[in-house]
Every structure is written in C-alpha cells, then in structure tokens.
C-alpha positions as a Markdown table, in Angstrom:
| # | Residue | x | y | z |
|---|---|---|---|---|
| 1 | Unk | 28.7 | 0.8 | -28.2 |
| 2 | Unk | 29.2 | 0.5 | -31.9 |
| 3 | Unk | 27.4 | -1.4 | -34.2 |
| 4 | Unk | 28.0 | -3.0 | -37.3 |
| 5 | Unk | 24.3 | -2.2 | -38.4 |
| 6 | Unk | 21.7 | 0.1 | -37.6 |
| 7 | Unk | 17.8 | -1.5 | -38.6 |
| 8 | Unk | 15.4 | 0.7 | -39.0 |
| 9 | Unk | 12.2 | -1.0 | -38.3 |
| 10 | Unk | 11.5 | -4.1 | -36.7 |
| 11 | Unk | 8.9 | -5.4 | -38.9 |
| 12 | Unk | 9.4 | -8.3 | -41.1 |
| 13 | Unk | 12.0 | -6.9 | -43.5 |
| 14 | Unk | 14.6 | -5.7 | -40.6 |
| 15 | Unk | 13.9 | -8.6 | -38.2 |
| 16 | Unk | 15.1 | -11.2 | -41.1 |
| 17 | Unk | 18.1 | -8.9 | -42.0 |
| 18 | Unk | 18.9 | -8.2 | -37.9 |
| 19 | Unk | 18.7 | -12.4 | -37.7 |
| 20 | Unk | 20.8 | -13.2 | -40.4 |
| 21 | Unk | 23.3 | -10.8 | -39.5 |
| 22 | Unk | 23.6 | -11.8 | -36.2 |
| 23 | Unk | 24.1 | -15.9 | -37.7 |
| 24 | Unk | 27.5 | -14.1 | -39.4 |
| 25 | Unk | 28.3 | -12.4 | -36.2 |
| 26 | Unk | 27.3 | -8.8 | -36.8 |
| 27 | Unk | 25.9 | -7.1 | -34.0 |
| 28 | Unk | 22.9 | -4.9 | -35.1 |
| 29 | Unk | 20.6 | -2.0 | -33.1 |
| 30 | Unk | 17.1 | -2.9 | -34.1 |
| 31 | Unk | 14.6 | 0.6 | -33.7 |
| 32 | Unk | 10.9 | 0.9 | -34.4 |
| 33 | Unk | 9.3 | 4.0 | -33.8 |
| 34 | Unk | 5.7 | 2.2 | -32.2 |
| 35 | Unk | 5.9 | 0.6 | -29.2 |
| 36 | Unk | 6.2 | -3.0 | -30.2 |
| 37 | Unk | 8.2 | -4.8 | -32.6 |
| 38 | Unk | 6.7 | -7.5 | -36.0 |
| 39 | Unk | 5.4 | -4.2 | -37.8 |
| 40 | Unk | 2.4 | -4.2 | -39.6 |
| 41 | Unk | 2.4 | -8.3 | -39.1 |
| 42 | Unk | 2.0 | -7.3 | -35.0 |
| 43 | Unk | -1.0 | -9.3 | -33.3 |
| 44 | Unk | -2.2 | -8.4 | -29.8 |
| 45 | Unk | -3.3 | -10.7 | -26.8 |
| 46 | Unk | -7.3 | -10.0 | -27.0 |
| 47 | Unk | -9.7 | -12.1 | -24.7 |
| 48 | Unk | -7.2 | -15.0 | -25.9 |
| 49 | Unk | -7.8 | -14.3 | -29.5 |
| 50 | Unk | -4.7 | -13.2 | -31.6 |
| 51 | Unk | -6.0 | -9.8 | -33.3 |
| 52 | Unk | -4.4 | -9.0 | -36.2 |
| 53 | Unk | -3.7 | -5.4 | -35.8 |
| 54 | Unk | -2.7 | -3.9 | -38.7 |
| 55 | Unk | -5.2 | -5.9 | -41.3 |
| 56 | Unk | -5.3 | -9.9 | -41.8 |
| 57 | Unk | -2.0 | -11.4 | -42.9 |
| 58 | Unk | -2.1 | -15.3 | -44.3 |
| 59 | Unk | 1.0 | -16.2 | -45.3 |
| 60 | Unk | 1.1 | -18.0 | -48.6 |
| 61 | Unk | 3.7 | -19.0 | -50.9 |
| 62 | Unk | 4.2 | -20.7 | -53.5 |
| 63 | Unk | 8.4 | -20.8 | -52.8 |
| 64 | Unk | 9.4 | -24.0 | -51.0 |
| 65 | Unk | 12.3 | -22.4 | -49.5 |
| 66 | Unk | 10.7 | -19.3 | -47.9 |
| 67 | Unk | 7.6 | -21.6 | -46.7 |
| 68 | Unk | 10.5 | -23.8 | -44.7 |
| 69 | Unk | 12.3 | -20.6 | -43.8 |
| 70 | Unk | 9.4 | -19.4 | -41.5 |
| 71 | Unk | 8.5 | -22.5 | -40.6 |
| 72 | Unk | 11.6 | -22.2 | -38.4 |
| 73 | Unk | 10.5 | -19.4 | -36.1 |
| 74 | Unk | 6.7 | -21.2 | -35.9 |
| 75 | Unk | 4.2 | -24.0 | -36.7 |
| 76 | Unk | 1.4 | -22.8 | -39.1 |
| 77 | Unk | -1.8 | -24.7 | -39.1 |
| 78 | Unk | -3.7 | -25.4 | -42.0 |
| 79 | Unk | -6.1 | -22.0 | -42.6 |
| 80 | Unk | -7.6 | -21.5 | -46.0 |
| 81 | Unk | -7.9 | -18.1 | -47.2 |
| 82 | Unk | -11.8 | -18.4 | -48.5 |
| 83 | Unk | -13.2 | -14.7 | -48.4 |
| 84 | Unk | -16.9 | -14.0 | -48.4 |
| 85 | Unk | -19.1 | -10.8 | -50.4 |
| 86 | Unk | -22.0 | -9.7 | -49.2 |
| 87 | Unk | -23.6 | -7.1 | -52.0 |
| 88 | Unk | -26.9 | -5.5 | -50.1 |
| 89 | Unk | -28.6 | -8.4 | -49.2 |
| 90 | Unk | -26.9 | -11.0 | -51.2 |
| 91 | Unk | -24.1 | -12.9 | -50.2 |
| 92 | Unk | -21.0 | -14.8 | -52.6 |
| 93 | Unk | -18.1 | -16.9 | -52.3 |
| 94 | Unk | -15.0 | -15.3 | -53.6 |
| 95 | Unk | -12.8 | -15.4 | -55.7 |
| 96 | Unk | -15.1 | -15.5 | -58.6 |
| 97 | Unk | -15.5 | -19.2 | -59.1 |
| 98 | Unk | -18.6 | -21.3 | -59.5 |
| 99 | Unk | -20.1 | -21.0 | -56.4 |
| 100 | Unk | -20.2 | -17.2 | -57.3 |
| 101 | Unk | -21.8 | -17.8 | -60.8 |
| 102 | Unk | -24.0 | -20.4 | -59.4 |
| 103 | Unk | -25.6 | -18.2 | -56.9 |
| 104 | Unk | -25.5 | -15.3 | -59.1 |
| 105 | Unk | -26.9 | -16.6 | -61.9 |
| 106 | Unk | -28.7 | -19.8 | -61.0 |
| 107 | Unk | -26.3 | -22.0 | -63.5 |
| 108 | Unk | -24.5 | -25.4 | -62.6 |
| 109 | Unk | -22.1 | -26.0 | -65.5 |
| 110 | Unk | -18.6 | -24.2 | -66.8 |
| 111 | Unk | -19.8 | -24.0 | -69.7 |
| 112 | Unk | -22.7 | -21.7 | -68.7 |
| 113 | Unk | -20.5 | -19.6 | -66.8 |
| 114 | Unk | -18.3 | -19.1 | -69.8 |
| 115 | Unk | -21.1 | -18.0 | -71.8 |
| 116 | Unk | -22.8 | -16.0 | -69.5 |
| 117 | Unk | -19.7 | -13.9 | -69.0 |
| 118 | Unk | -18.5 | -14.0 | -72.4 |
| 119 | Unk | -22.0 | -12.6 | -73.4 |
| 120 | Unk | -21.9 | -9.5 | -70.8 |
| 121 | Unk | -18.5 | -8.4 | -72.1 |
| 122 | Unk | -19.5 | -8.6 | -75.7 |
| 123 | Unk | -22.8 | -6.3 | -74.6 |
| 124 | Unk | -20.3 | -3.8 | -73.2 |
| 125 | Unk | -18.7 | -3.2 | -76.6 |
| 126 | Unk | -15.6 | -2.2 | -75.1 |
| 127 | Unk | -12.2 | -2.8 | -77.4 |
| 128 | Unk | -9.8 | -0.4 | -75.5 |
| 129 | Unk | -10.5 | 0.2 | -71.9 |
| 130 | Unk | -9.7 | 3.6 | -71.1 |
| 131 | Unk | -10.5 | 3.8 | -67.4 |
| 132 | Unk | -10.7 | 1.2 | -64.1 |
| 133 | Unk | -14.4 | 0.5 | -64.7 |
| 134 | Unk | -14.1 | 0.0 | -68.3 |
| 135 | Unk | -11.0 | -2.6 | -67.7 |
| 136 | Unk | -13.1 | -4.3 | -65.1 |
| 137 | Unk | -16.4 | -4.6 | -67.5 |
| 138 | Unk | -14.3 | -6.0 | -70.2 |
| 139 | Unk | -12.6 | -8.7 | -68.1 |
| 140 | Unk | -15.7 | -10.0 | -66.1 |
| 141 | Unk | -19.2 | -8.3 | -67.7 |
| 142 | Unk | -21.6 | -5.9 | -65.9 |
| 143 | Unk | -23.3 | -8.5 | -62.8 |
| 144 | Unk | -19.6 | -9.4 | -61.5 |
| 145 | Unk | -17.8 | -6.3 | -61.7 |
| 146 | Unk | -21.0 | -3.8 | -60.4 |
| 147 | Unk | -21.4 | -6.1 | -57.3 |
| 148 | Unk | -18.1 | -7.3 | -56.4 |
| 149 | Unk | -15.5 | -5.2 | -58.0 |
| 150 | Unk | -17.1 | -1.7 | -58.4 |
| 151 | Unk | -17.6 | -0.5 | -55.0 |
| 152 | Unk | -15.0 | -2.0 | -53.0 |
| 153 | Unk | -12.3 | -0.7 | -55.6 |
| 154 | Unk | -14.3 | 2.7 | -55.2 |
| 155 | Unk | -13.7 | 2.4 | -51.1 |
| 156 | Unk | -10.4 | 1.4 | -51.3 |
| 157 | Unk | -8.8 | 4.1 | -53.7 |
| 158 | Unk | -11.8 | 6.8 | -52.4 |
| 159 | Unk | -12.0 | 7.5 | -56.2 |
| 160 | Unk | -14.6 | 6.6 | -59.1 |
| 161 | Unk | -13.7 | 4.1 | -61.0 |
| 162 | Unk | -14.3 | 6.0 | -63.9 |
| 163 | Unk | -11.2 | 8.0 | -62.3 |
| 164 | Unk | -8.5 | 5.3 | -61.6 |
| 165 | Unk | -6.0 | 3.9 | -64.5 |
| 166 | Unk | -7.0 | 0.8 | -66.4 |
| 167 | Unk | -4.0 | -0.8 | -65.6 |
| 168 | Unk | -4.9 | -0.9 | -61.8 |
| 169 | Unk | -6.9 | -4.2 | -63.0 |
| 170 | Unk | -4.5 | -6.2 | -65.0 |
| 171 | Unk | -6.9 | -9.2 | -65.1 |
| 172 | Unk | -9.2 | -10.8 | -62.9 |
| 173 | Unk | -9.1 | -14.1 | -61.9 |
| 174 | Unk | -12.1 | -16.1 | -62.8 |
| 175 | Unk | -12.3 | -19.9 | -61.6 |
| 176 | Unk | -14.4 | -22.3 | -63.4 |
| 177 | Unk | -14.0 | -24.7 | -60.6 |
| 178 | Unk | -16.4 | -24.9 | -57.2 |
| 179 | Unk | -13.5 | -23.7 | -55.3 |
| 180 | Unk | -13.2 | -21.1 | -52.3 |
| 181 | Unk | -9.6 | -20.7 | -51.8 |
| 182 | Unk | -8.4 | -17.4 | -52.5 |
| 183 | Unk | -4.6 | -18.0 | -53.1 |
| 184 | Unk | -3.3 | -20.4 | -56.1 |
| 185 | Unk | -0.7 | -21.0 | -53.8 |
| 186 | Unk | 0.8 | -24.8 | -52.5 |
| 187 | Unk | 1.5 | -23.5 | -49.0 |
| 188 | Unk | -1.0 | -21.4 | -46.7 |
| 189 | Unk | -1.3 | -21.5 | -43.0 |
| 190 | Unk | -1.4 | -18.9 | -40.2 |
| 191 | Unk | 1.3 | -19.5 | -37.3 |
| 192 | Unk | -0.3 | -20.5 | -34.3 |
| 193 | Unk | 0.0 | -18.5 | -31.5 |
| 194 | Unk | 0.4 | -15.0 | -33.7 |
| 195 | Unk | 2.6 | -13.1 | -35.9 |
| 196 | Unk | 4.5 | -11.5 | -33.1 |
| 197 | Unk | 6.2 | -14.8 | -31.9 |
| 198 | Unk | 7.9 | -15.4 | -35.2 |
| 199 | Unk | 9.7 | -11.7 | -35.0 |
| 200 | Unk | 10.3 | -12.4 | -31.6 |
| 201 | Unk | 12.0 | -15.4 | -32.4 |
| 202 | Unk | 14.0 | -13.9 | -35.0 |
| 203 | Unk | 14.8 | -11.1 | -32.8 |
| 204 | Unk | 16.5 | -13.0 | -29.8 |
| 205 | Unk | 19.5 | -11.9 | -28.4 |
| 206 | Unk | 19.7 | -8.9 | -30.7 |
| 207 | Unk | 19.3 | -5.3 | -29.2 |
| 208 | Unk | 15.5 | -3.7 | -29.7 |
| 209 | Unk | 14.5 | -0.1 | -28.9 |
| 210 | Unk | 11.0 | 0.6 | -29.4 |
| 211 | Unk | 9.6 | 4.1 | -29.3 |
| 212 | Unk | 12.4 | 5.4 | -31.2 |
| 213 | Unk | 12.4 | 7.6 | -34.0 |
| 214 | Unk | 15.4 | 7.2 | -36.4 |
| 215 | Unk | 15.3 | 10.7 | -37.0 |
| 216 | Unk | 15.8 | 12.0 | -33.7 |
| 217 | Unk | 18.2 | 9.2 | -32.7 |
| 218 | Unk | 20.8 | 9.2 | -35.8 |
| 219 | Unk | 21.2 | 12.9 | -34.5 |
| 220 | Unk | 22.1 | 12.1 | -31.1 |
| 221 | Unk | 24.2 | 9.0 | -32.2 |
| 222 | Unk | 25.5 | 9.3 | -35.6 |
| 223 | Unk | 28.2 | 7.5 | -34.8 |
| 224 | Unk | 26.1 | 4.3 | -33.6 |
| 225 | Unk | 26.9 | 1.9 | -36.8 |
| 226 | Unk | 28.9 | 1.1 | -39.6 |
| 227 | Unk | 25.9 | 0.8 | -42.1 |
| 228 | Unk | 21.9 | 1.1 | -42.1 |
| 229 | Unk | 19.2 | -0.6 | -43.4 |
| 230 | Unk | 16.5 | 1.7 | -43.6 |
| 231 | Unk | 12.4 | 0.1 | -43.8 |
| 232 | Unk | 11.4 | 3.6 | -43.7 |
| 233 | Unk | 9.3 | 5.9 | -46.0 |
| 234 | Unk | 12.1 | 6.4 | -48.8 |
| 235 | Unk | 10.9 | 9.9 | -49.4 |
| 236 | Unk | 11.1 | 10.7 | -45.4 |
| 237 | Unk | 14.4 | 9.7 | -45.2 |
| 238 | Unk | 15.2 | 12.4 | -48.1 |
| 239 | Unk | 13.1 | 14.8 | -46.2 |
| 240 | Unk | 10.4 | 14.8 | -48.8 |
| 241 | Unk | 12.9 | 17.0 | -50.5 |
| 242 | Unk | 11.6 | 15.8 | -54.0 |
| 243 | Unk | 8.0 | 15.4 | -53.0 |
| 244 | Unk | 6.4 | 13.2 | -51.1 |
| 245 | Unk | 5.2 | 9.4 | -52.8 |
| 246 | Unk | 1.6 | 8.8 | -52.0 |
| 247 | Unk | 0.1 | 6.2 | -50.1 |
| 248 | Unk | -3.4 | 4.8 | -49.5 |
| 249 | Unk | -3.7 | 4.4 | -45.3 |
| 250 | Unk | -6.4 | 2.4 | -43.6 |
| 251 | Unk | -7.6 | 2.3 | -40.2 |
| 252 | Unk | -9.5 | -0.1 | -38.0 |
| 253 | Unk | -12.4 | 0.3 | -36.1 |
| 254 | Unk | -12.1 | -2.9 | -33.3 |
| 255 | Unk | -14.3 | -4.3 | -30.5 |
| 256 | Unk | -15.2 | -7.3 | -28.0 |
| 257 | Unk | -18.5 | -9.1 | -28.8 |
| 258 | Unk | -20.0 | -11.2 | -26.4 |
| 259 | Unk | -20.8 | -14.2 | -28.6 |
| 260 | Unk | -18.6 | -16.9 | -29.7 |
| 261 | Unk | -19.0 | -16.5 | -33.7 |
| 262 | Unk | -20.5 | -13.6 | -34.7 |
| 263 | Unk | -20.0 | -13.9 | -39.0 |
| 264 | Unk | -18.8 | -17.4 | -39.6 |
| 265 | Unk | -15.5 | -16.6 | -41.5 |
| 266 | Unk | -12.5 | -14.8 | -40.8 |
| 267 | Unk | -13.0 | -12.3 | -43.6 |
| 268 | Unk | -16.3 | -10.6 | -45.1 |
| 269 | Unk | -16.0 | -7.8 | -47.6 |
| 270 | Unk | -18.5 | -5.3 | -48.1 |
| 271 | Unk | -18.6 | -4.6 | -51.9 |
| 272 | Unk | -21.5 | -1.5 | -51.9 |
| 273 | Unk | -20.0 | 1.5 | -52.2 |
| 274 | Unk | -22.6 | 2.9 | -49.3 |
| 275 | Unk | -21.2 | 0.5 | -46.9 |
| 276 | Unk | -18.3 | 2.9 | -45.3 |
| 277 | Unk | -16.2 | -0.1 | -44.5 |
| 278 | Unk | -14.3 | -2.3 | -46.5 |
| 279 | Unk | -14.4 | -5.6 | -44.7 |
| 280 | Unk | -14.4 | -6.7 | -41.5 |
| 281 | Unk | -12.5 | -9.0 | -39.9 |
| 282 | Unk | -13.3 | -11.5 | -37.5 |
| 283 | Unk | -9.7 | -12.7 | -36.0 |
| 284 | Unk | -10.4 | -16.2 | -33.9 |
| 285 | Unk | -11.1 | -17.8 | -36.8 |
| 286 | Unk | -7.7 | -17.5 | -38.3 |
| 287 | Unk | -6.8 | -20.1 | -35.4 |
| 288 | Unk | -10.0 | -21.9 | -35.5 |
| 289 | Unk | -11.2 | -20.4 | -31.9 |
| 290 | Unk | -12.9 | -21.7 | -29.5 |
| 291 | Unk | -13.1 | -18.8 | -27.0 |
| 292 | Unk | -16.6 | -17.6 | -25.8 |
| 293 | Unk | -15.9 | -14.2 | -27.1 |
| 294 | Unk | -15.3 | -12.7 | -30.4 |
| 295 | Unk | -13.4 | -9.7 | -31.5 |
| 296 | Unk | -14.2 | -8.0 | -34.7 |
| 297 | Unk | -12.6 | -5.2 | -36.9 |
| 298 | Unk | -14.0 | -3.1 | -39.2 |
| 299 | Unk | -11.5 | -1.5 | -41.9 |
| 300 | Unk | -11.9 | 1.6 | -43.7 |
| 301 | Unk | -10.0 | 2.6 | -46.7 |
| 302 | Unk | -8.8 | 6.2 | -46.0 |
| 303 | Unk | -6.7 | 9.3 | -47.6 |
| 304 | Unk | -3.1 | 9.5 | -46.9 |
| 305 | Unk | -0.8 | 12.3 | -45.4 |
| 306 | Unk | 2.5 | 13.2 | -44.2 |
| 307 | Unk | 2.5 | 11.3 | -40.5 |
| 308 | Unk | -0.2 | 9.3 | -40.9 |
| 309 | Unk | 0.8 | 5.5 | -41.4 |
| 310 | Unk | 1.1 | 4.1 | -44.8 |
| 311 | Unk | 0.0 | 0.8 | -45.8 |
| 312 | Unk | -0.8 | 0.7 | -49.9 |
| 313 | Unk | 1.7 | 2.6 | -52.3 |
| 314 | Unk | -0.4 | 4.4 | -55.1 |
| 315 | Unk | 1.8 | 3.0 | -58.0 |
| 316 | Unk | 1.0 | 5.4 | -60.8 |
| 317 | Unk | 3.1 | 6.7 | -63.3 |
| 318 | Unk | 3.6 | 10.4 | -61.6 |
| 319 | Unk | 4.6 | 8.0 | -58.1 |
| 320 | Unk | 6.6 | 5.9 | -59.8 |
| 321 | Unk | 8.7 | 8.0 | -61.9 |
| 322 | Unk | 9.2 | 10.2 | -58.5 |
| 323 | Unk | 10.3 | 6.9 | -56.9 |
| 324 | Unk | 12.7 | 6.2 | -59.8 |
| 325 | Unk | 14.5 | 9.7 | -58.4 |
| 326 | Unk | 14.5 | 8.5 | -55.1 |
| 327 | Unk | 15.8 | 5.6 | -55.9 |
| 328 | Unk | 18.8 | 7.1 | -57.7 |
| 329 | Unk | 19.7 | 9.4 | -54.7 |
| 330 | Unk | 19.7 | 6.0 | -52.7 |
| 331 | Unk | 21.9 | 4.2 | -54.6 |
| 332 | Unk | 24.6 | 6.7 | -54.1 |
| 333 | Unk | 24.6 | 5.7 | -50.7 |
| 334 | Unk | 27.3 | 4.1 | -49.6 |
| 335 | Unk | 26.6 | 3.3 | -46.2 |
| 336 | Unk | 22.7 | 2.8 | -46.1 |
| 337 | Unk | 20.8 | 0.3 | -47.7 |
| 338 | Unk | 17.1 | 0.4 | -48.4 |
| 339 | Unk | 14.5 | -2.4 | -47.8 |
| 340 | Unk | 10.6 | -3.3 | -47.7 |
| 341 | Unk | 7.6 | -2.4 | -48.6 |
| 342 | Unk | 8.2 | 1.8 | -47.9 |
| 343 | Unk | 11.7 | 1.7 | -48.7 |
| 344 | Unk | 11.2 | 0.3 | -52.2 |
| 345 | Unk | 7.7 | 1.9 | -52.6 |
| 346 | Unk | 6.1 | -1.4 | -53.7 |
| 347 | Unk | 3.3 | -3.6 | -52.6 |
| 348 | Unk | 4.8 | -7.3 | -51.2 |
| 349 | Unk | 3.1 | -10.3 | -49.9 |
| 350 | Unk | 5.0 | -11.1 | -46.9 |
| 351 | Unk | 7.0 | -14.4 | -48.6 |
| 352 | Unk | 8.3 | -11.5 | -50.9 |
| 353 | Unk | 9.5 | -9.2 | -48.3 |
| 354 | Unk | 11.4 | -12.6 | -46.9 |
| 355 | Unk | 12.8 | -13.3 | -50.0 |
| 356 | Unk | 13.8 | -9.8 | -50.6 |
| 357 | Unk | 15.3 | -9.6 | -47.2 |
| 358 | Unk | 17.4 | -12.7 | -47.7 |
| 359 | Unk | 18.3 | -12.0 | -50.9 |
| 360 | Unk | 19.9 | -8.8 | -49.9 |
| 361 | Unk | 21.7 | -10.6 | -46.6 |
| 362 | Unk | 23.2 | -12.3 | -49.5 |
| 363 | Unk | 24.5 | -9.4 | -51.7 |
| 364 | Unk | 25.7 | -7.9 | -48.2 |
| 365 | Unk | 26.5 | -10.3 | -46.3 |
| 366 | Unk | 28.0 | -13.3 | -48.4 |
C-alpha cells in the first residue's frame, strides 16, 4: 500500500502531524525505531505509578489554543511545577524567590533581598562577562550562583563553567515574591493517567510500526509514500556527511522503593558538583499518588555519541552554523519535510513542538 505520508517518529511532533493528516484524509505510516510510540514524553505502567521514562515532562503554556488542543486527547489535573535544591546539607525552594533568600540569608523583606544581591554583584566587579561563571556571578552574586547554579550547570554540560559561553545564561530569573512555581505560565497540569494516552489517542486508526528503523525500511520500500516528515537527527538523515551536531544525552538510573513517599516532591535537584546525579525524580507525585510504593529515578547528565540517544542540542556557534548547512540541504527537498526537536536542532518545551507541528499541517496541509 501507498501512502500519502511517511512519519518518522511517533513522538509528539509526528503523532500531531499523523492526526491532522488523517482529519484531511491523508493516510500516513507512522515508524519509531524503540518499541513504543509518545517518544521521549513515553510513561510506563510501574507498581501503578506512571514513570516518566525519558525525564519529567509538565506541560505548561502560556498559548490558550495549544492548552485546549491537548486538552482534547486528556484531562490534566492541577500539578505545580515547584522544584526543590538541596546544596550539601542545606535545602531551598526554587526558582530563586523569597523563600530561597529567606533561608539563605535569614532576611524577610524584598527589599533586603535586592540589596543583598545587588551588593554580591557589585563585589564581583565584573562589567563584561566573558565565560558561564562570570555571566552567572554578575546576574545573581557569589551565595546564589555557587550553590544553585554552579554545579548543576557543571553536571549538566560535564564542563567547567569557566569553560561554557556566557551566553548559555541569558538571565536568571529572580522572584521577589514567596512563590514556588517554577513556570510564569497561566496553564500547567500533568494528564492523568500518563503521556502515552494522549499519543495514543492521537494515533488511533492510523498505521504504527515500532521497532523500525527508517533507514533500513525506506530501502526496502522507497516507494511507500508520497512525502516524509522526518523527527530524526537532521545530520543522520544526511549521513553525518557534513559532521555530526552535538548533543548532550542523559540517562536514568530507576528503582522500586518500598515506602509510600520517599522525598516529598516530584523533583529534587542536586546542585554539588560531587553529587554524580543531577536530580532525581520521584514520579507518583506528578499524579498526587497514593500507592504504597514509590519509584524513584536518578538522572545523570552524560557525553554524547553517534547511536546514543540525544536529548539536549549543544547550541553553540560551531553547531549552529553547521545546522545552518544542514538546513540548506533540507530545504532543497522537495518531498521530505523536517520537524522537532532533532530535526530542527533546537530545544522546545512540548506546547512548542505542538505549535510547530500544527503550524506546519497548516503550510502543508491547508
């Protein structure tokens, strides 16, 4: 059989485009090379508990039509992003609001706040940052930036500070409000009952091969569809035959506990640089669990290489300008189109990668 569209990946990107395609009667092949479908947004069945397998995902935005958009495929409930630090043996709300200064500097007011961190800045004596750690001194003073910023940047690039671009940090935000919630943004929820559903949803009555490598399977069918939209590694698809982009990978260390609340909040970072992990993440209480165990995962910031998987795209100049030739060679294509975080080399909060996706069903679709 022929289809009008090959999609490359069933994650969030590919399962929107493979949906709306279908509502304009398209017929589209849907292939993911893992063994499930919903990407790096999949959650897994665990002693009742969705686990997030890939890395927490809240969905927030702050765009009225994408919030209602997903709201189609699920019911979110009301989760609040509020992140915890713990620095050695002391612990802080996050982002950086009052609670933070409070406890770090034994203040109650603004005002004091201000000061305080106005004061640590001017001590620095820095005008023109010329490095990650210098940026990060001259935005929030030494106590903020050495024990919340400093060595979880460090874990998550596996570089010095000292090392990484300025422009990595374009500012950080600092509340002068007692308030814990990460995101600025109006709506914020986790589906109930896990990721997966929603892509399942979006999926139904469309054709899905799993365990497939596009590779492999556009040589023995390269005939199979009019067009493809490719969620891919852009570089891959070239054959690396300009280089390959680099990526930042991570990867999850998981288990069972047998208690029923074994940190208190969904999400505790680890900011010392000695600490080998990142965060960890403790899934049921994304969904407010009840269940008598707990499952925990511990992430770990790692290198990238060619066929591991890539989660953060290193955009530097060198990768970006080597992206811009990529991107020039796709838009030659005439028949392939090129979507999501890998195929545009670019970091999106999941609301973007909908709106990107329906934007382009748009432009292709009318």
């Amino acid at each position: 059989m022929k289809y009008d569209y090959l999609v490359v990946g069933a994650g969030l990107y590919g399962a929107v485009f493979a949906h709306e395609a279908k509502k304009k009667g398209k017929n589209c092949l849907v292939i993911d090379k893992r063994d499930h479908i919903a990407g790096n947004i999949y959650c897994e069945e665990i002693e009742g508990i969705n686990v997030h397998k890939y890395g927490a995902h809240i969905f927030h935005t702050s765009n009225k039509k994408i919030w209602e958009y997903i709201n189609q495929f699920a019911e979110f409930n009301n989760y609040i992003n509020s992140p915890i630090a713990v620095y050695k043996d002391e612990l802080y709300n996050l982002p950086f609001n009052m609670n933070t200064f409070s406890k770090m500097w034994n203040i109650r007011t603004p005002q004091e706040a201000k000061e305080k961190i106005a004061e640590q800045v001017a001590e620095t004596g820095i005008t023109e940052p010329k490095n990650l750690e210098e940026q990060g001194l001259s935005l929030v003073g030494k106590d903020v930036f050495e024990k919340l910023v400093k060595g979880y940047t460090e874990k998550q690039w596996g570089r010095d500070c000292k090392d990484l671009p300025a422009f990595i940090i374009k500012r950080l935000p600092v509340r002068f409000t007692y308030d814990n919630n990460y995101f600025n943004d109006r709506f914020q929820g986790i589906p109930m009952g896990g990721y997966t559903k929603i892509v399942e949803k979006m999926l139904d009555g469309i054709d899905v091969k799993t365990n497939t490598d596009y590779f492999a399977f556009i040589k023995e069918n390269p005939e199979i569809a009019e067009k493809t939209v490719f969620t891919g590694m852009i570089d891959e698809y070239y054959d690396y035959k300009l280089g390959a982009l680099e990526y930042r990978s991570v990867r999850f260390e998981t288990e069972v506990l047998d208690t029923d609340n074994y940190q208190g909040n969904a999400v505790v970072n680890y900011t010392e640089r000695e600490v080998p992990y990142t965060r960890i993440i403790e899934h049921k209480h994304f969904e407010f669990g009840t269940q008598e165990k707990t499952v925990i995962s511990r992430e770990y910031s790692s290198e990238w290489s060619v066929g591991m998987e890539p989660y953060y795209p290193v955009n530097n100049e060198q990768n970006n300008t080597l992206f811009e030739k990529y991107r020039e060679l796709a838009e030659k294509e005439s028949t392939v189109i090129f979507g999501g975080r890998l195929g545009n080399y670019k970091y999106y909060d999941m609301d973007k990668v909908i709106e990107a996706a329906l934007e382009m069903c748009e432009k292709e679709l009318g």
